[in-house]
C-alpha angles and dihedrals in degrees: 000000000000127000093244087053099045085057101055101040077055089043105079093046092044092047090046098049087046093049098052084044090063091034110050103018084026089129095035113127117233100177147352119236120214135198098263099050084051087058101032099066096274084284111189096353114135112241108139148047124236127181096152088070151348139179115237110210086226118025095029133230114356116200105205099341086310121114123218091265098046097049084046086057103030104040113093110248139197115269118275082015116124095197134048131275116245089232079070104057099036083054092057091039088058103033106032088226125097109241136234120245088264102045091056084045083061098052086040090055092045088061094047088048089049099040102104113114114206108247089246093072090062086054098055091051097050090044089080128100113260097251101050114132113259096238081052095062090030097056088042098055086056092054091050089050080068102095086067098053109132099204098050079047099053084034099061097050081056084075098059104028129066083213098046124125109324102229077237084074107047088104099062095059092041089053086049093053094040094055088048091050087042099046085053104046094086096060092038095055093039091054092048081047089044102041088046099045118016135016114315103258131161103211106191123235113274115217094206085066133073125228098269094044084051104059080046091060086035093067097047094274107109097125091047094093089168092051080048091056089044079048090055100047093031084055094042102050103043093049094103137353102180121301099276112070109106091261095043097046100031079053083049101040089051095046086046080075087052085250101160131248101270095061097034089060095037084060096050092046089058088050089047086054090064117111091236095052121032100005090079103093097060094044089059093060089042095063091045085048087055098049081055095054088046087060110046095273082287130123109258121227120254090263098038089058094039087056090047091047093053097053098047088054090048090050093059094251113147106230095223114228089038128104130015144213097246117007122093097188136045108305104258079216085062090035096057095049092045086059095047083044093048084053106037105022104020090142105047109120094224084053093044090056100045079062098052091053093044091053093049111024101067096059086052096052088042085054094054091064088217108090110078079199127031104179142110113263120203096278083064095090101004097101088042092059091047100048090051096056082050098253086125095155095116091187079064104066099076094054092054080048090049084045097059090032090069087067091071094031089063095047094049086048095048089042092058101040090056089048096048095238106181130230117291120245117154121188122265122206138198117244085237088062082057098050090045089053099048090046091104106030125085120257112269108195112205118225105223124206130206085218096072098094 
């Protein structure tokens, strides 16, 4: 079955649970939110629902109930691949249901059929000055897909015509854009690659490959099986993380406006582009390219690096890759890729020393009593895969992130518009109504950690 019809045969039953939820528990409190969550970001406050993922303290991110592990060993893959093919997993983003084998080859073949990028695009992209950053041109080129958008388009003859598009039907439109944006991300992001690095070529889309092995090709890398099989999981485990991280909930904020795909996920591309949200990959090589470079470009013994260690967290310096939000155990998305990393590149010095640090920094956090989590998270060994396969443009990375992030974006946008979510408008307040409102409450100091992020 198809992924427009698997959505409609789950429509009736979703629109009817969400409607006796606003009916009938319409006025029910789900949280309190205090004065330090209003000016720390909103942090943890709960705004949002998000059945297309949700991260789990202990066991990770969960894609539609499903963990990392379980999605590497349950999603259908190509044959002589060892990880899943994105059309999978977009298939069960979209459809709550894992796919056969020929159900993910459909979506796979959709992309292929909708791959052809209009020459202007190209042109955008090349209309930049040499030394633009890489998110800049590839947010821009989404944004400059826009004029094709189907749903702007039927949206539009709703205004003028009693039989234009039925609200019902918004979906359907939003899932065709988002398989024509997505069909086309692999050669947008290879020429920005390509035009940056290399030699400015365009490479077509293949249709024996799937999309991951695509972008792989796509890069100069098509003889490179092993750097197809990093493309698929890298692709796989970065599509979605909840719906309120900045490039999930800007993505969501702007299609609440019915704004359509192209510039929602433009938007969240250009919150994804931001040093606190998807920078951190690359921050995280640079600083093991850094120990390196401490220690004569040579690896550091197990006690030489746990000296070093110590004294930088002594010192009050953040280890980047270390430490979430949410999780309270090793990041299955590190987990995964330290695994593929153990089996293909176990002697690679930048790998080696991830697993060094791995081995010794967490007992040093855990000692400080400070860090509620001590653990790696995925941007802990990203950027290493990565280096070693020669992509070691690190202002690249994000835009390979932003690439399997659409994935989710798509699914949350599709999600709301079938079940008629409204626009979103939260209340703003003075800080002389808070003032107003603590006047009579004792104080309540928070105790901060430098393990929140």
């Amino acid at each position: 079955m198809n992924i427009y019809d698997r959505i409609a045969v789950q429509l009736p039953a979703w629109r009817e649970r969400v409607a006796r939820l606003r009916k009938q528990y319409g006025a029910l409190k789900v949280g309190e939110v205090t004065v330090e969550q209003i000016y720390g970001g909103i942090r943890g406050v709960q705004i949002q629902v998000s059945d297309i993922s949700y991260v789990d303290p202990l066991e990770g991110i969960r894609l539609r109930s499903y963990t990392i592990p379980e999605l590497v060993d349950y999603l259908p893959r190509v044959r002589g691949a060892e990880f899943p093919m994105a059309g999978a997993l977009f298939y069960l983003l979209m459809c709550d249901t894992l796919p056969t084998e020929e159900e993910a080859l459909e979506v796979e073949r959709e992309w292929c059929r909708r791959s052809e990028i209009p020459a202007h695009i190209y042109d955008t992209i090349r209309s930049f000055p040499k030394d633009t950053h890489p998110m800049t041109m590839f947010s821009a080129a989404i944004l400059a897909l826009q004029p094709y958008s189907q749903f702007a388009a039927r949206y539009a003859e709703r205004m003028y015509a009693d039989d234009g598009l039925p609200k019902s039907d918004y979906w359907i439109y939003n899932l065709e854009d988002s398989m024509n944006l997505l069909a086309k991300l692999p050669g947008i992001a290879s020429y920005i690659y390509n035009l940056k690095y290399r030699n400015a070529e365009i490479i077509p889309y293949r249709p024996d490959l799937d999309w991951g092995a695509n972008f792989a090709t796509m890069i100069g890398k098509g003889d490179d099986l092993r750097y197809h099989d990093l493309a698929r999981l890298f692709f796989v485990i970065h599509s979605d993380h909840e719906g309120g991280n900045v490039s999930a909930h800007t993505a969501h904020l702007v299609s609440s406006a019915l704004s359509d795909v192209y510039y929602s996920c433009a938007a969240g591309m250009n919150g994804l582009a931001g040093p606190l949200h998807g920078l951190a990959n690359q921050e995280c090589l640079r600083w093991l390219l850094s120990v390196f470079e401490h220690f004569g470009s040579k690896l550091p013994s197990r006690e030489e690096l746990r000296a070093y260690l110590t004294q930088q967290v002594s010192a009050g310096k953040v280890i980047p890759g270390y430490g979430h939000a949410v999780l309270r155990t090793t990041d299955p998305r590190f987990s995964v890729q330290f695994e593929f990393a153990k089996k293909y590149l176990p002697e690679d010095p930048i790998f080696q020393l991830v697993r060094l640090v791995y081995e010794s920094l967490p007992s040093i956090l855990a000692q400080t009593g400070k860090v509620k989590n001590p653990w790696p998270n995925v941007d802990a060994i990203n950027g290493a895969l990565q280096y070693h396969y020669g992509v070691k443009q690190f202002d690249f990375y994000t835009v390979m992130f932003g690439v399997s992030r659409i994935l989710g974006l798509c699914a949350h946008i599709v999600w709301a518009r079938a079940l008629g979510k409204p626009i979103e408008r939260p209340k703003s307040l003075t800080t002389p109504m808070l003032e107003e409102l603590t006047a009579k409450a004792q104080p309540v100091p928070v105790v901060r950690s430098s393990g929140d992020d």
